[in-house]
C-alpha positions in Angstrom: -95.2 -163.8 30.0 -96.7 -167.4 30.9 -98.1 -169.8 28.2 -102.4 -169.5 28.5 -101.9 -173.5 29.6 -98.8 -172.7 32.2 -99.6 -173.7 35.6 -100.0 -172.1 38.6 -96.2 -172.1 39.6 -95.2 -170.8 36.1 -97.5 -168.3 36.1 -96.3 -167.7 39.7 -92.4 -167.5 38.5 -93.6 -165.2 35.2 -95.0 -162.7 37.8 -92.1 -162.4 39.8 -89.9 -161.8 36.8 -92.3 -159.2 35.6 -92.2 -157.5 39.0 -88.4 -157.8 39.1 -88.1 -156.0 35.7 -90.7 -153.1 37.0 -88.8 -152.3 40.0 -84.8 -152.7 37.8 -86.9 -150.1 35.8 -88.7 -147.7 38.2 -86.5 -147.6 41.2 -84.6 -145.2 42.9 -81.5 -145.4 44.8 -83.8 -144.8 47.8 -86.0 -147.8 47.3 -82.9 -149.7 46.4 -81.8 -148.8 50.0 -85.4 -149.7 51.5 -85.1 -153.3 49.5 -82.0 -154.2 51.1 -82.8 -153.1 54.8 -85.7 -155.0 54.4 -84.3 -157.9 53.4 -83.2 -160.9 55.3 -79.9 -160.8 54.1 -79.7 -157.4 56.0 -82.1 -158.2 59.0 -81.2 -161.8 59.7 -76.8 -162.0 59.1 -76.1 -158.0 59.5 -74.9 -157.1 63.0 -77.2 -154.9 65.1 -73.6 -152.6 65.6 -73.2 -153.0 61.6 -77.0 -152.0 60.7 -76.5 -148.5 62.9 -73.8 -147.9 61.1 -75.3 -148.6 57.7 -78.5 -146.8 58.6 -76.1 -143.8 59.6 -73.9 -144.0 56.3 -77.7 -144.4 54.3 -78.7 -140.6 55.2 -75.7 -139.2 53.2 -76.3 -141.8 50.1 -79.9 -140.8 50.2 -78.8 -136.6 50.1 -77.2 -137.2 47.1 -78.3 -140.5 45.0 -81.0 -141.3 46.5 -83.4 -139.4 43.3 -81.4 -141.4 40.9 -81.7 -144.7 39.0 -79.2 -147.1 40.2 -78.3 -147.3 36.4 -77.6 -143.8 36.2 -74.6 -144.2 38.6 -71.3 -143.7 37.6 -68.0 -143.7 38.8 -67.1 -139.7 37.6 -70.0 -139.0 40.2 -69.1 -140.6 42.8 -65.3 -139.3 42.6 -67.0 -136.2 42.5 -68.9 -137.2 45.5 -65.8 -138.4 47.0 -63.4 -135.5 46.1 -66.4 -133.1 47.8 -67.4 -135.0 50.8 -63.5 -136.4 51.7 -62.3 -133.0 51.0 -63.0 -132.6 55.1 -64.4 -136.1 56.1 -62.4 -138.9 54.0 -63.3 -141.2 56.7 -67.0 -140.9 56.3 -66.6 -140.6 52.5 -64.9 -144.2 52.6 -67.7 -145.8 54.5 -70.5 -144.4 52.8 -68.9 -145.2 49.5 -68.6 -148.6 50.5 -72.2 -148.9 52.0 -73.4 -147.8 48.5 -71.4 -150.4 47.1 -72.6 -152.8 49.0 -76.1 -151.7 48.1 -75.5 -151.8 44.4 -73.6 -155.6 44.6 -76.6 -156.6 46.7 -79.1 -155.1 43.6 -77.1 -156.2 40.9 -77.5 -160.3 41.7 -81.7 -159.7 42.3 -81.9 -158.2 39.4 -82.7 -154.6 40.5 -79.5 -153.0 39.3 -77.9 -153.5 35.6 -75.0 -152.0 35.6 -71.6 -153.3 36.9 -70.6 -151.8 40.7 -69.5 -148.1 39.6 -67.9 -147.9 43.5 -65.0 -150.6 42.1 -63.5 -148.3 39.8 -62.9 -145.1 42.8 -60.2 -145.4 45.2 -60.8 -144.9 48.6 -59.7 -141.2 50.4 -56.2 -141.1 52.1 -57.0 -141.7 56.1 -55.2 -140.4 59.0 -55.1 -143.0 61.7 -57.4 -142.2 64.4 -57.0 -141.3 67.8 -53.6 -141.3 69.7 -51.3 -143.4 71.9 -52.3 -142.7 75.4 -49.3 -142.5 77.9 -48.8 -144.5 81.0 -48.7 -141.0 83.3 -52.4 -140.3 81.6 -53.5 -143.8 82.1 -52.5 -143.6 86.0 -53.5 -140.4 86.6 -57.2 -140.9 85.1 -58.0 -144.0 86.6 -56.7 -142.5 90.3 -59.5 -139.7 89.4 -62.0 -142.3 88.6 -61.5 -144.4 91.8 -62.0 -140.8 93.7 -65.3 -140.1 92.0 -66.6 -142.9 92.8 -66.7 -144.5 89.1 -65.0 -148.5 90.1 -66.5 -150.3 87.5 -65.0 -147.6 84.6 -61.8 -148.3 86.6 -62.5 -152.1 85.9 -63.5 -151.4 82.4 -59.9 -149.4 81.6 -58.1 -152.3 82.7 -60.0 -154.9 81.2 -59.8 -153.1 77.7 -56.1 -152.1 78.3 -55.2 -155.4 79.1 -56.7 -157.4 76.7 -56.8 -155.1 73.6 -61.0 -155.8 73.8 -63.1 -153.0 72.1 -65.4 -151.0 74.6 -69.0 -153.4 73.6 -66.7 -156.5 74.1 -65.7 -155.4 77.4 -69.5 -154.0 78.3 -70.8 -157.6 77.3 -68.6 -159.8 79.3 -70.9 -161.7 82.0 -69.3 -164.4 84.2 -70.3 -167.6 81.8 -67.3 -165.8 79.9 -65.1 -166.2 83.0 -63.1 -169.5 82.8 -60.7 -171.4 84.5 -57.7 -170.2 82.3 -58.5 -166.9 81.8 -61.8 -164.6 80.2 -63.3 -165.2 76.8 -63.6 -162.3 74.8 -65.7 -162.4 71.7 -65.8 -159.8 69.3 -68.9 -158.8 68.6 -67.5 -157.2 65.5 -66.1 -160.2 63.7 -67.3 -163.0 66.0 -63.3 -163.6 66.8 -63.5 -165.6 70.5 -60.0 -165.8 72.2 -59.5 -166.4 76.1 -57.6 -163.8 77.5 -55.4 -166.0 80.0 -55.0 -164.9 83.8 -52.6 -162.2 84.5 -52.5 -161.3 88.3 -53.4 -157.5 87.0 -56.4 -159.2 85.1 -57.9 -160.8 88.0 -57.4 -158.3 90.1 -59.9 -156.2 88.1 -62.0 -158.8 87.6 -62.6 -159.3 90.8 -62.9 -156.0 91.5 -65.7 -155.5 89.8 -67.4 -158.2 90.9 -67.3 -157.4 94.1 -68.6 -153.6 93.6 -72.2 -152.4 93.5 -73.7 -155.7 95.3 -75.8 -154.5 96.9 -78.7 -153.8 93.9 -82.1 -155.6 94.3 -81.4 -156.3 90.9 -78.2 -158.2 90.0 -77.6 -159.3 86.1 -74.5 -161.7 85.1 -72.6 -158.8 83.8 -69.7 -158.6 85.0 -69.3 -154.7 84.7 -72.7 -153.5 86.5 -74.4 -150.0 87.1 -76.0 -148.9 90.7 -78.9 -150.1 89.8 -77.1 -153.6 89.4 -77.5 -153.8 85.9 -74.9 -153.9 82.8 -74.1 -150.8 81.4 -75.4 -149.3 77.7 -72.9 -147.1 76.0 -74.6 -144.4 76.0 -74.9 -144.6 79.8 -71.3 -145.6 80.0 -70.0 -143.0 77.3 -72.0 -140.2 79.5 -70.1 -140.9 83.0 -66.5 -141.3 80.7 -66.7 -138.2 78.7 -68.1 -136.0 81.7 -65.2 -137.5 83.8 -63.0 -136.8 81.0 -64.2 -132.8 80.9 -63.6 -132.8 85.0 -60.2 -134.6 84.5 -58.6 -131.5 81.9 -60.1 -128.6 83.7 -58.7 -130.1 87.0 -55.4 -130.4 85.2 -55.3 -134.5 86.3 -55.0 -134.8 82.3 -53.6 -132.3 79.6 -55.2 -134.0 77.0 -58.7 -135.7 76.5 -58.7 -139.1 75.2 -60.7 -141.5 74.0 -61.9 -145.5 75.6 -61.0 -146.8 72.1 -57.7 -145.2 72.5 -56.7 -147.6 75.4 -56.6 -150.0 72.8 -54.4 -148.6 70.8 -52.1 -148.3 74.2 -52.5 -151.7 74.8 -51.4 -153.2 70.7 -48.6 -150.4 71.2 -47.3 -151.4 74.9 -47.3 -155.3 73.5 -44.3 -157.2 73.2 -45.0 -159.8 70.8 -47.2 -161.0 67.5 -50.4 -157.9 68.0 -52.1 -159.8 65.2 -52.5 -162.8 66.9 -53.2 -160.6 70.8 -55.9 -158.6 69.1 -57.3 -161.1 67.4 -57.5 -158.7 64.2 -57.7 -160.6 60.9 -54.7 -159.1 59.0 -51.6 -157.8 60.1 -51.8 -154.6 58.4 -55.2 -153.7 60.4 -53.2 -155.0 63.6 -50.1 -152.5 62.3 -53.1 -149.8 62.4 -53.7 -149.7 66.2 -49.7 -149.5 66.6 -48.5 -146.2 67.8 -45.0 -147.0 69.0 -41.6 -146.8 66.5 -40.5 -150.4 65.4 -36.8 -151.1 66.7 -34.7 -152.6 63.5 -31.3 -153.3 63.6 -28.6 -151.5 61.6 -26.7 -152.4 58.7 -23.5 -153.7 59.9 -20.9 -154.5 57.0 -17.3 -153.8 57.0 -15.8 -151.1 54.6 -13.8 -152.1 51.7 -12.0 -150.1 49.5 -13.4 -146.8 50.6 -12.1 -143.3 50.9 -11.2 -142.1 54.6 -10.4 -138.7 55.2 -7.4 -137.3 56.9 -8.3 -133.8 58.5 -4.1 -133.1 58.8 -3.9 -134.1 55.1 -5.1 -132.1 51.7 -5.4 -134.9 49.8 -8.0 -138.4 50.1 -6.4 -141.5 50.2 -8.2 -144.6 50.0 -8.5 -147.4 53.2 -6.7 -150.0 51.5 -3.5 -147.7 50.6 -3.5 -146.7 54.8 -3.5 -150.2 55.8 -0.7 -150.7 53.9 
Protein backbone atom coordinates (compact mmCIF):
# COMPACT_ATOMS: atom_id res chain seq x y z
CA UNK A 1 0.00 0.00 0.00
CA UNK A 2 1.19 3.77 -0.73
CA UNK A 3 1.49 6.40 1.97
CA UNK A 4 -2.00 8.96 1.73
CA UNK A 5 0.95 11.67 0.76
CA UNK A 6 2.89 9.17 -1.95
CA UNK A 7 2.98 10.57 -5.22
CA UNK A 8 1.61 9.67 -8.27
CA UNK A 9 4.64 7.28 -9.31
CA UNK A 10 4.56 5.61 -5.84
CA UNK A 11 1.17 5.14 -5.90
CA UNK A 12 1.82 3.99 -9.53
CA UNK A 13 4.67 1.34 -8.34
CA UNK A 14 2.22 0.25 -5.20
CA UNK A 15 -0.42 -0.76 -7.83
CA UNK A 16 1.74 -2.75 -9.84
CA UNK A 17 3.02 -4.69 -6.90
CA UNK A 18 -0.52 -5.26 -5.73
CA UNK A 19 -1.43 -6.59 -9.20
CA UNK A 20 1.66 -8.69 -9.26
CA UNK A 21 0.76 -10.37 -5.96
CA UNK A 22 -3.10 -10.96 -7.30
CA UNK A 23 -2.02 -12.68 -10.36
CA UNK A 24 1.27 -15.02 -8.19
CA UNK A 25 -2.06 -15.71 -6.20
CA UNK A 26 -4.89 -16.41 -8.71
CA UNK A 27 -3.21 -17.77 -11.76
CA UNK A 28 -3.22 -20.78 -13.55
CA UNK A 29 -0.65 -22.54 -15.39
CA UNK A 30 -2.81 -21.42 -18.44
CA UNK A 31 -2.64 -17.76 -17.80
CA UNK A 32 0.94 -18.30 -16.91
CA UNK A 33 1.34 -19.55 -20.51
CA UNK A 34 -0.92 -16.58 -21.99
CA UNK A 35 1.53 -13.99 -19.87
CA UNK A 36 4.58 -15.18 -21.45
CA UNK A 37 3.27 -15.45 -25.15
CA UNK A 38 2.21 -12.15 -24.72
CA UNK A 39 5.16 -10.85 -23.62
CA UNK A 40 7.92 -9.19 -25.42
CA UNK A 41 10.42 -11.39 -24.23
CA UNK A 42 8.41 -14.03 -26.30
CA UNK A 43 7.08 -11.81 -29.20
CA UNK A 44 10.08 -9.55 -29.86
CA UNK A 45 13.61 -12.18 -29.20
CA UNK A 46 11.71 -15.75 -29.73
CA UNK A 47 12.10 -17.07 -33.33
CA UNK A 48 8.96 -17.33 -35.44
CA UNK A 49 10.34 -21.32 -36.06
CA UNK A 50 10.81 -21.38 -32.06
CA UNK A 51 7.25 -19.79 -31.17
CA UNK A 52 5.47 -22.76 -33.41
CA UNK A 53 7.16 -25.01 -31.66
CA UNK A 54 6.35 -23.56 -28.23
CA UNK A 55 2.75 -22.96 -29.16
CA UNK A 56 2.74 -26.81 -30.31
CA UNK A 57 4.52 -28.06 -26.95
CA UNK A 58 1.80 -25.46 -24.96
CA UNK A 59 -1.39 -27.70 -26.02
CA UNK A 60 0.06 -30.80 -24.05
CA UNK A 61 1.21 -28.48 -20.86
CA UNK A 62 -2.26 -26.93 -20.94
CA UNK A 63 -4.04 -30.90 -21.00
CA UNK A 64 -2.47 -31.58 -18.00
CA UNK A 65 -1.30 -28.38 -15.81
CA UNK A 66 -2.86 -25.98 -17.22
CA UNK A 67 -5.99 -26.02 -14.07
CA UNK A 68 -3.15 -25.79 -11.61
CA UNK A 69 -1.40 -23.11 -9.62
CA UNK A 70 2.13 -22.81 -10.73
CA UNK A 71 2.85 -23.32 -7.03
CA UNK A 72 1.22 -26.48 -6.94
CA UNK A 73 3.83 -27.97 -9.33
CA UNK A 74 6.12 -30.45 -8.31
CA UNK A 75 8.66 -32.46 -9.51
CA UNK A 76 6.86 -36.21 -8.47
CA UNK A 77 4.21 -34.84 -11.03
CA UNK A 78 5.91 -34.06 -13.63
CA UNK A 79 8.05 -37.51 -13.52
CA UNK A 80 4.79 -38.86 -13.47
CA UNK A 81 3.96 -36.76 -16.38
CA UNK A 82 7.19 -37.80 -17.86
CA UNK A 83 7.17 -41.52 -17.14
CA UNK A 84 3.35 -41.47 -18.87
CA UNK A 85 3.79 -39.29 -21.78
CA UNK A 86 7.69 -40.68 -22.65
CA UNK A 87 6.51 -44.08 -22.08
CA UNK A 88 5.74 -43.86 -26.22
CA UNK A 89 6.97 -40.23 -27.07
CA UNK A 90 10.20 -39.34 -24.93
CA UNK A 91 11.02 -36.95 -27.58
CA UNK A 92 7.90 -34.85 -27.08
CA UNK A 93 7.99 -35.36 -23.34
CA UNK A 94 11.58 -33.76 -23.37
CA UNK A 95 10.45 -30.71 -25.15
CA UNK A 96 7.33 -30.01 -23.47
CA UNK A 97 9.06 -30.50 -20.17
CA UNK A 98 11.48 -27.98 -21.13
CA UNK A 99 8.85 -25.48 -22.60
CA UNK A 100 7.20 -25.70 -19.11
CA UNK A 101 10.29 -24.95 -17.57
CA UNK A 102 11.00 -22.28 -19.39
CA UNK A 103 7.49 -20.96 -18.55
CA UNK A 104 7.98 -21.38 -14.85
CA UNK A 105 11.88 -19.62 -14.91
CA UNK A 106 10.26 -16.88 -17.01
CA UNK A 107 7.26 -16.49 -13.98
CA UNK A 108 9.46 -17.06 -11.17
CA UNK A 109 11.75 -13.52 -11.92
CA UNK A 110 8.10 -11.37 -12.52
CA UNK A 111 6.97 -12.47 -9.67
CA UNK A 112 4.13 -14.77 -10.79
CA UNK A 113 5.56 -18.01 -9.65
CA UNK A 114 7.09 -18.75 -6.00
CA UNK A 115 8.36 -21.77 -6.10
CA UNK A 116 11.85 -22.85 -7.32
CA UNK A 117 11.74 -24.58 -11.14
CA UNK A 118 10.30 -28.17 -10.19
CA UNK A 119 11.48 -29.18 -14.10
CA UNK A 120 15.41 -28.98 -12.64
CA UNK A 121 15.11 -31.74 -10.46
CA UNK A 122 13.56 -34.57 -13.51
CA UNK A 123 15.89 -35.89 -15.88
CA UNK A 124 15.12 -35.87 -19.34
CA UNK A 125 13.72 -39.39 -21.26
CA UNK A 126 16.41 -41.59 -22.95
CA UNK A 127 16.20 -40.58 -26.97
CA UNK A 128 16.82 -42.52 -29.92
CA UNK A 129 18.58 -40.59 -32.53
CA UNK A 130 16.34 -39.65 -35.18
CA UNK A 131 16.15 -40.48 -38.70
CA UNK A 132 18.75 -42.59 -40.62
CA UNK A 133 21.90 -42.40 -42.74
CA UNK A 134 20.74 -42.20 -46.27
CA UNK A 135 22.99 -44.17 -48.73
CA UNK A 136 24.66 -42.84 -51.79
CA UNK A 137 22.59 -45.55 -54.21
CA UNK A 138 19.29 -43.84 -52.48
CA UNK A 139 20.63 -40.38 -52.90
CA UNK A 140 21.33 -41.11 -56.76
CA UNK A 141 18.53 -42.93 -57.52
CA UNK A 142 15.99 -40.22 -55.93
CA UNK A 143 17.30 -37.28 -57.38
CA UNK A 144 17.47 -39.21 -61.16
CA UNK A 145 13.53 -39.65 -60.29
CA UNK A 146 13.21 -36.03 -59.38
CA UNK A 147 14.99 -34.64 -62.52
CA UNK A 148 12.37 -37.07 -64.57
CA UNK A 149 9.25 -35.61 -62.81
CA UNK A 150 10.06 -32.51 -63.50
CA UNK A 151 10.97 -31.36 -59.80
CA UNK A 152 14.73 -29.29 -60.67
CA UNK A 153 14.74 -27.06 -57.99
CA UNK A 154 14.15 -30.18 -55.18
CA UNK A 155 17.10 -31.60 -57.16
CA UNK A 156 18.93 -28.23 -56.41
CA UNK A 157 17.68 -28.20 -52.87
CA UNK A 158 19.15 -32.05 -52.21
CA UNK A 159 22.43 -30.85 -53.20
CA UNK A 160 22.56 -27.68 -51.66
CA UNK A 161 21.51 -29.34 -48.13
CA UNK A 162 23.77 -32.41 -48.85
CA UNK A 163 26.62 -30.40 -49.51
CA UNK A 164 26.61 -27.93 -47.02
CA UNK A 165 25.04 -29.82 -44.06
CA UNK A 166 22.28 -26.56 -44.23
CA UNK A 167 18.78 -27.50 -42.52
CA UNK A 168 15.84 -27.50 -45.11
CA UNK A 169 14.51 -23.44 -43.99
CA UNK A 170 18.27 -22.44 -44.45
CA UNK A 171 18.35 -23.87 -47.81
CA UNK A 172 14.55 -22.53 -48.72
CA UNK A 173 15.80 -18.88 -47.58
CA UNK A 174 18.91 -18.50 -49.48
CA UNK A 175 18.38 -15.60 -52.20
CA UNK A 176 21.34 -14.43 -54.25
CA UNK A 177 22.55 -11.34 -51.78
CA UNK A 178 23.77 -14.70 -49.93
CA UNK A 179 25.73 -15.72 -53.03
CA UNK A 180 29.36 -14.38 -52.79
CA UNK A 181 32.45 -14.36 -54.38
CA UNK A 182 33.98 -17.20 -52.24
CA UNK A 183 31.26 -19.33 -51.84
CA UNK A 184 27.24 -19.13 -50.30
CA UNK A 185 26.39 -17.71 -46.88
CA UNK A 186 24.34 -19.91 -44.97
CA UNK A 187 22.70 -18.59 -41.84
CA UNK A 188 20.97 -20.54 -39.56
CA UNK A 189 17.87 -19.42 -38.86
CA UNK A 190 17.95 -21.70 -35.78
CA UNK A 191 20.86 -20.20 -33.98
CA UNK A 192 21.81 -17.24 -36.10
CA UNK A 193 25.24 -19.30 -36.98
CA UNK A 194 26.40 -17.45 -40.56
CA UNK A 195 29.25 -19.53 -42.33
CA UNK A 196 30.09 -19.19 -46.20
CA UNK A 197 29.96 -22.44 -47.63
CA UNK A 198 33.08 -22.05 -50.14
CA UNK A 199 32.76 -23.02 -53.90
CA UNK A 200 33.00 -26.63 -54.78
CA UNK A 201 32.49 -27.26 -58.59
CA UNK A 202 29.42 -29.66 -57.35
CA UNK A 203 28.18 -26.55 -55.43
CA UNK A 204 28.04 -24.28 -58.20
CA UNK A 205 26.82 -26.50 -60.42
CA UNK A 206 23.57 -26.57 -58.46
CA UNK A 207 23.49 -23.26 -57.87
CA UNK A 208 23.42 -22.43 -61.05
CA UNK A 209 21.13 -24.72 -61.88
CA UNK A 210 18.59 -23.43 -60.12
CA UNK A 211 19.02 -20.29 -61.14
CA UNK A 212 18.67 -20.89 -64.44
CA UNK A 213 15.24 -22.97 -63.97
CA UNK A 214 11.70 -21.62 -63.92
CA UNK A 215 12.65 -18.13 -65.66
CA UNK A 216 10.20 -17.67 -67.23
CA UNK A 217 7.52 -16.48 -64.25
CA UNK A 218 6.03 -12.96 -64.61
CA UNK A 219 6.94 -12.85 -61.18
CA UNK A 220 10.66 -13.42 -60.23
CA UNK A 221 11.71 -13.10 -56.34
CA UNK A 222 15.68 -13.21 -55.27
CA UNK A 223 15.27 -16.67 -54.01
CA UNK A 224 17.41 -18.66 -55.30
CA UNK A 225 15.22 -21.90 -55.07
CA UNK A 226 11.92 -20.65 -56.86
CA UNK A 227 8.34 -22.33 -57.61
CA UNK A 228 6.46 -22.03 -61.22
CA UNK A 229 4.94 -19.29 -60.27
CA UNK A 230 8.57 -17.77 -59.74
CA UNK A 231 8.33 -17.46 -56.30
CA UNK A 232 10.34 -19.10 -53.16
CA UNK A 233 8.97 -22.02 -51.83
CA UNK A 234 7.01 -22.45 -48.21
CA UNK A 235 7.59 -25.81 -46.63
CA UNK A 236 4.53 -26.78 -46.68
CA UNK A 237 4.43 -26.39 -50.45
CA UNK A 238 7.92 -27.81 -50.68
CA UNK A 239 7.26 -30.74 -48.05
CA UNK A 240 3.90 -31.63 -50.30
CA UNK A 241 5.91 -32.13 -53.78
CA UNK A 242 8.92 -34.20 -51.55
CA UNK A 243 6.80 -36.52 -49.56
CA UNK A 244 4.41 -37.31 -52.62
CA UNK A 245 7.66 -37.86 -54.76
CA UNK A 246 8.83 -39.94 -51.96
CA UNK A 247 5.38 -42.26 -52.01
CA UNK A 248 5.90 -42.50 -56.10
CA UNK A 249 9.72 -43.26 -55.56
CA UNK A 250 8.97 -46.72 -53.07
CA UNK A 251 5.94 -47.95 -54.93
CA UNK A 252 8.03 -47.61 -58.14
CA UNK A 253 10.77 -49.58 -56.35
CA UNK A 254 13.46 -46.40 -57.34
CA UNK A 255 13.82 -46.44 -53.40
CA UNK A 256 13.30 -49.37 -50.73
CA UNK A 257 13.10 -47.11 -48.08
CA UNK A 258 11.42 -43.52 -47.51
CA UNK A 259 13.52 -40.95 -46.10
CA UNK A 260 13.51 -37.85 -44.80
CA UNK A 261 15.08 -33.96 -46.29
CA UNK A 262 16.53 -33.62 -42.74
CA UNK A 263 18.11 -36.97 -43.23
CA UNK A 264 20.40 -35.61 -46.08
CA UNK A 265 22.04 -33.87 -43.43
CA UNK A 266 22.79 -36.45 -41.47
CA UNK A 267 24.41 -38.03 -44.89
CA UNK A 268 26.25 -35.07 -45.32
CA UNK A 269 28.01 -34.68 -41.23
CA UNK A 270 28.42 -38.63 -41.79
CA UNK A 271 30.16 -38.59 -45.45
CA UNK A 272 32.54 -35.65 -44.01
CA UNK A 273 36.06 -36.01 -43.65
CA UNK A 274 37.19 -33.64 -41.17
CA UNK A 275 36.15 -31.41 -37.86
CA UNK A 276 31.74 -31.82 -38.35
CA UNK A 277 31.55 -29.27 -35.54
CA UNK A 278 33.15 -26.68 -37.17
CA UNK A 279 31.29 -27.82 -41.12
CA UNK A 280 27.86 -27.71 -39.39
CA UNK A 281 28.32 -24.97 -37.66
CA UNK A 282 26.67 -26.81 -34.52
CA UNK A 283 27.62 -25.31 -31.21
CA UNK A 284 28.96 -28.39 -29.30
CA UNK A 285 30.59 -31.36 -30.52
CA UNK A 286 28.40 -33.76 -28.85
CA UNK A 287 25.19 -32.19 -30.93
CA UNK A 288 27.65 -32.37 -34.10
CA UNK A 289 28.43 -36.32 -32.86
CA UNK A 290 24.47 -36.51 -33.00
CA UNK A 291 23.98 -36.16 -36.79
CA UNK A 292 26.95 -38.81 -37.24
CA UNK A 293 25.80 -42.04 -38.52
CA UNK A 294 29.02 -43.65 -39.77
CA UNK A 295 31.52 -45.92 -37.23
CA UNK A 296 34.64 -43.92 -36.04
CA UNK A 297 37.96 -45.62 -37.41
CA UNK A 298 40.46 -45.92 -34.17
CA UNK A 299 43.59 -47.55 -34.19
CA UNK A 300 44.55 -50.67 -32.26
CA UNK A 301 46.53 -51.24 -29.40
CA UNK A 302 49.80 -52.19 -30.51
CA UNK A 303 52.29 -53.33 -27.64
CA UNK A 304 54.68 -56.11 -27.67
CA UNK A 305 54.09 -59.21 -25.37
CA UNK A 306 56.27 -59.74 -22.41
CA UNK A 307 56.34 -62.57 -20.31
CA UNK A 308 53.21 -64.22 -21.52
CA UNK A 309 52.06 -67.72 -21.91
CA UNK A 310 52.02 -69.12 -25.65
CA UNK A 311 50.44 -72.23 -26.38
CA UNK A 312 51.99 -75.20 -28.15
CA UNK A 313 49.08 -77.22 -29.81
CA UNK A 314 51.92 -80.50 -30.20
CA UNK A 315 52.65 -79.91 -26.42
CA UNK A 316 50.44 -80.78 -23.10
CA UNK A 317 51.92 -78.48 -21.10
CA UNK A 318 52.08 -74.10 -21.30
CA UNK A 319 55.27 -72.74 -21.35
CA UNK A 320 55.88 -69.17 -21.06
CA UNK A 321 57.42 -66.70 -24.10
CA UNK A 322 60.40 -65.86 -22.35
CA UNK A 323 61.46 -69.68 -21.58
CA UNK A 324 60.92 -70.33 -25.76
CA UNK A 325 63.09 -67.62 -26.66
CA UNK A 326 65.53 -69.03 -24.79
Amino acid sequence: MADSDASRSEVWAAYERWQTNQQATDSTVNDLIDFYFASPQYTQHIKPSTQRDYDRYSKRIRQVFGAMDPDAITSPLIQMFMDARGSKHPTAANREKTFLGIVMTWGKSRGLVNISNPCDAVKPMPESPGGRYVEDWEYEAFWKFLGIKGHTMHQCAMEIAYLCAARQQDVLALSKNHIREEGLLIIQAKTGKQQIKLWSPRLREAIDLALSTNTHAKVQTSHILRGRTGRGYTRTGFNAVWQREQRAALESDVIKKRFRFHDLKIKSISDFEGDTQRFSGHKTRSMAEHYNRTPDQVVTLNKARIGTTVWHPDEKDKVSSDEENS
